[in-house]
Structures are given as structure tokens and as C-alpha cells.
N, C-alpha and C positions, 0 to 999 in steps of 0.2 A: 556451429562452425561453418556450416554451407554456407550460410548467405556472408558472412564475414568474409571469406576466402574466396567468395564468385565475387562480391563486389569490389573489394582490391583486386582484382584481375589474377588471383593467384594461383587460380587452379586451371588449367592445361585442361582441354576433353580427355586425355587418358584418367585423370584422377578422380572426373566423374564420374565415372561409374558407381566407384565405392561413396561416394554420395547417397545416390538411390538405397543407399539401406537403411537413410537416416528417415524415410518416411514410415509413418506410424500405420497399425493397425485401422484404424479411423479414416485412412487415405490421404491425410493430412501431411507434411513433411516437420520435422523438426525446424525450430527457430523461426515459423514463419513462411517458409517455402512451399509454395503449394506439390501436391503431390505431381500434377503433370508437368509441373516445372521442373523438379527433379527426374520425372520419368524421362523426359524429351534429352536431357543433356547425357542421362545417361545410357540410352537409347545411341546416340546421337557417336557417344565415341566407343561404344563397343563394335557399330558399324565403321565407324574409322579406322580403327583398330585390326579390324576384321578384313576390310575392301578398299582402303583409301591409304592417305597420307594426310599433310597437315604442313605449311608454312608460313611464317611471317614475314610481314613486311610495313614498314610504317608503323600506322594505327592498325592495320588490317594482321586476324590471322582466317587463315583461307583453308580449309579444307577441302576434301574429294571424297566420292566415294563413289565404285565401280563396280556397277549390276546389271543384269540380264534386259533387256528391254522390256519395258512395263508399260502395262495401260493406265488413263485416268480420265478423271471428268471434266470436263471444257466446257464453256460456255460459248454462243453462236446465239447472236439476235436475242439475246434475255432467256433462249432457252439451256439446261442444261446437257449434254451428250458425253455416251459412254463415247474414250476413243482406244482402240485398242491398237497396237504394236502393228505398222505393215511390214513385210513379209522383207524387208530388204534392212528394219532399223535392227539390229544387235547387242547393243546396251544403251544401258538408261545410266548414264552420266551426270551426278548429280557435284554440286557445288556450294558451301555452307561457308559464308562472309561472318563473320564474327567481330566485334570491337576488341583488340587488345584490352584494351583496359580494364572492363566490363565481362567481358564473355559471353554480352548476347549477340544474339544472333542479329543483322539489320538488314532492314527490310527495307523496299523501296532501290533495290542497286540493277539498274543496268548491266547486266552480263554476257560478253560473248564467251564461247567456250571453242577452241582448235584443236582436234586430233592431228598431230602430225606427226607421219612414220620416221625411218631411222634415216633418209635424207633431208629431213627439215620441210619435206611436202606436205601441204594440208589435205587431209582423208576426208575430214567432214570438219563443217563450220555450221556454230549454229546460238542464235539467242537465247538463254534459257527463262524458264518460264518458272516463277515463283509459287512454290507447290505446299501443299498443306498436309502433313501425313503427322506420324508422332510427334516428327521436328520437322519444323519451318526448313524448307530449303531450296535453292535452283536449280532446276534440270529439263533436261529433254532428253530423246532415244536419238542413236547415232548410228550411222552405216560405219564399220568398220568391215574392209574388204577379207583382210586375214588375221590368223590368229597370231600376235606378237605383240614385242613392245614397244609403247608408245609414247609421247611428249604429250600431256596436255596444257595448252597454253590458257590460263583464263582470265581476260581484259574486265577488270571491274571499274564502273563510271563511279563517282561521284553519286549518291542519296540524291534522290530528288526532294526530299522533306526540307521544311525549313529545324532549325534551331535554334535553343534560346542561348543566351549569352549576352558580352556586354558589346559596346562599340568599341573598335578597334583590337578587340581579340580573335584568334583564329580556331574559327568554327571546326568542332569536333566533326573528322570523318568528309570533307571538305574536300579532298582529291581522291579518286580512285586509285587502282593500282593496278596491277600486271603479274602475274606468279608462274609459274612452269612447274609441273612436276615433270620428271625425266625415267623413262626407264619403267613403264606402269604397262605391269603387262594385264591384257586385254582377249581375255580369251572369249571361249562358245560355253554359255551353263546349258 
């Protein structure tokens, strides 16, 4: 039933969860789905659930999810480095692009992300960076100056990947989009 219901685009991240129960003792998932397949998605909207929100638009459904600022591993000249949180970022603002259609997640997206307080002022701007953890997703850490509530505005470009299809069809996922959550409050963990 998972992979029927993820590939008709039928299942929403809240209904994932209970997904994750179909993987078997063996690690394996029912029908075919691998186990970290089901883990990541259902991973994925328990923390939406939890710290974020979620909406549509177009092809895109766009999610949030709003955490303490956090460190990770960067690469610099072919080497790799720990980088941890400076002393000024606040949370780690992360952003999960998703196909309607499909319910995966696409990679390759161009992202800026706007903090902007209750007069429409931007607090922090900043490019996010495509990150590798349970679930695939975009983020960076953000100076927010106080604790309240916020607008995030999050400008998504266009896939840099090519596509297949025919001539004269309109390539899947093809324009980017623009989403706002309103009202996301942003405190100190």
C-alpha cells in the first residue's frame, strides 16, 4: 500500500508516519520500499508535525522545520571540516521541496530563505545549503535578534537537472516557486 499511495502522490507527510510500521523485521519495508525509504519520510513529518508547517503550491509542496542551531560537515578545498554554530546563529532553519505528485523530495533546487519580523523587515537572508541527515533536506543557521513571531519567505529556483520527456511538452517541475509561512514562532531551545 506505501509505494501505491506515495506514487499516486496520495499520501501527505502527516500519513507517513504510519507508513514506517510497514517495514519488516529483516529491515526491509513492505511492497518493495526500502527500509530507509520509509524511515526518512516518516522521520521527515513527525519533525513537521512536531516544528514546522507544510504548503502547496503548483507542482511544489514545501515544507519547514524550525530548530535550535546546529552544526555540520562542510567541505573546503577537497577537505572535509567540522563547522559548528557561531555564537550569534540561533536556529537552524531547515526547508524540504517535495514534488506534489510523487512525494519525493528534489534535489538540485536553488533556495533563498527570509526571516521577516511583524513589520515585513528582513532579520536574516540567507542561501540554503542541501544537507544529508535521515532526510534529504535545505538549511542553514539564522541570527534571529528576539524571541517572537516570524514570516518565513522561501524563494525556490527552478531544478538545475535536465528531464526526460517528449518535444513540446512541459517539463516536470520547470519553474520554481515562492511560499510564506506566517506567524512561526521562533524561540531560544
Amino acid at each position: 500500500m506505501f509505494r501505491l499511495a506515495l506514487a499516486a502522490g496520495l499520501l501527505p507527510l502527516t500519513a507517513l508516519v504510519a507508513c514506517s510500521a510497514e517495514a519488516s523485521s529483516d529491515g526491509s519495508a513492505d511492497e518493495g520500499v526500502p527500509a530507509g525509504v520509509a524511515e526518512q519520510y516518516a522521520v521527515l513529518a513527525e519533525e513537521v508535525a512536531e516544528r514546522g508547517g507544510q504548503a502547496e503550491t503548483g507542482e511544489w509542496t514545501v515544507s519547514y522545520i524550525v530548530e535550535a542551531a546546529e552544526p555540520w560537515h562542510e567541505a573546503h578545498d577537497g577537505e572535509t571540516h567540522f563547522r559548528e554554530p557561531t555564537a550569534q546563529e540561533t536556529h537552524h532553519i531547515e526547508i524540504i521541496p517535495t514534488e506534489t505528485a510523487t512525494g519525493r523530495i528534489v534535489p538540485d533546487v536553488p533556495i533563498t530563505l527570509q526571516v521577516l519580523d511583524a513589520e515585513g523587515k528582513v532579520v536574516d537572508e540567507k542561501q540554503l545549503q542541501f544537507l544529508h541527515s535521515t532526510f534529504f533536506h535545505y538549511a542553514n543557521n539564522f541570527e534571529v535578534p528576539e524571541e517572537g513571531k516570524y514570516t518565513l519567505r522561501a524563494s525556490l529556483g527552478a531544478p538545475g537537472f535536465a528531464r526526460h520527456g517528449e518535444e513540446g511538452e512541459q517539463p516536470a517541475l520547470a519553474e520554481g516557486a515562492e511560499v510564506e509561512f506566517e506567524d512561526v514562532e521562533l524561540a531560544r531551545e
